[in-house]
C-alpha positions, 0 to 999 in steps of 0.5 A, a space after each residue: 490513461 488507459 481503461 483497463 478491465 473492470 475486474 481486474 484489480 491490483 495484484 502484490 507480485 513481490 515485496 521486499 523488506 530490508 534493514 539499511 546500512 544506515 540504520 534505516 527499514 526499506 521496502 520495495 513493493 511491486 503491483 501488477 495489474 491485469 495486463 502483467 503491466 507492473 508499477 514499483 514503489 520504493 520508501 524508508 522509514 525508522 529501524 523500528 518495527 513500527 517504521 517497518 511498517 510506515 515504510 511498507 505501507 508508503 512503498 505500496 502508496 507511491 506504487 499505487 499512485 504510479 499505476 495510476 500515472 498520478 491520477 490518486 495522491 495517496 498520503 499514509 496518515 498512521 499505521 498500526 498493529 494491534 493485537 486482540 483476541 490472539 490475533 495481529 490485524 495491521 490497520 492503514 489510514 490514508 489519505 487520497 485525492 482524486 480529481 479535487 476530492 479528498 477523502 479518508 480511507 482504512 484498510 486493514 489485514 490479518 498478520 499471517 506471518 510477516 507484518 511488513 507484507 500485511 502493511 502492504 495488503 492492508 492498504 491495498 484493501 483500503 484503496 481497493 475501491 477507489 483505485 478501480 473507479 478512479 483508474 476504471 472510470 
């Protein structure tokens, strides 16, 4: 694997979200690193917002696993919007492992428009951290 700069972080470039012809919520997620290098991840889930969601926030796990050339398993435990104090955080909990170590992250990020892209952003907080030791280390 190659070490790339250790202030560069992963970056969303694009994002899509579409309802399937069979019934189904799809997301494509496209992460670039600092060197225009791009990693896509691609997931479907339930038609349901909340599968909206799931789906999301796993197109963003298998592109993230892929930046790392398989180095991070990452599993989407839960994901959730919650609303309070008139506002829309989406919350991830994950799973990674990484060189036999497993731990549990959570990310989170405020809904400014579309809630799918907040999946996306909020598991890219909650791996933000590992992602840079593990694919900078």
């Amino acid at each position: 694997m190659r070490r790339r700069d250790v202030h560069q972080r992963v970056r969303l470039t694009d994002c899509t979200f579409e309802r399937t012809g069979e019934g189904e919520r799809y997301a494509r997620v496209v992460l670039a690193w600092g060197s225009g290098e791009e990693f896509v991840g691609e997931a479907t889930a339930d038609a349901s917002a909340q599968g909206a969601l799931r789906a999301a926030a796993e197109a963003t796990a298998a592109a993230l696993v892929h930046a790392s050339e398989g180095r991070v398993q990452l599993d989407v435990l839960a994901v959730k919007a919650v609303e309070g104090y008139d506002t829309i955080v989406v919350v991830v909990s994950l799973q990674s492992e990484s060189s036999g170590i497993v731990e549990r992250l959570v990310g989170s990020c405020l809904i400014r428009g579309q809630p799918d892209r907040g999946a996306v952003l909020a598991v890219l907080s909650g791996t933000n951290r590992l992602f840079g030791k593990v694919v900078n280390g």
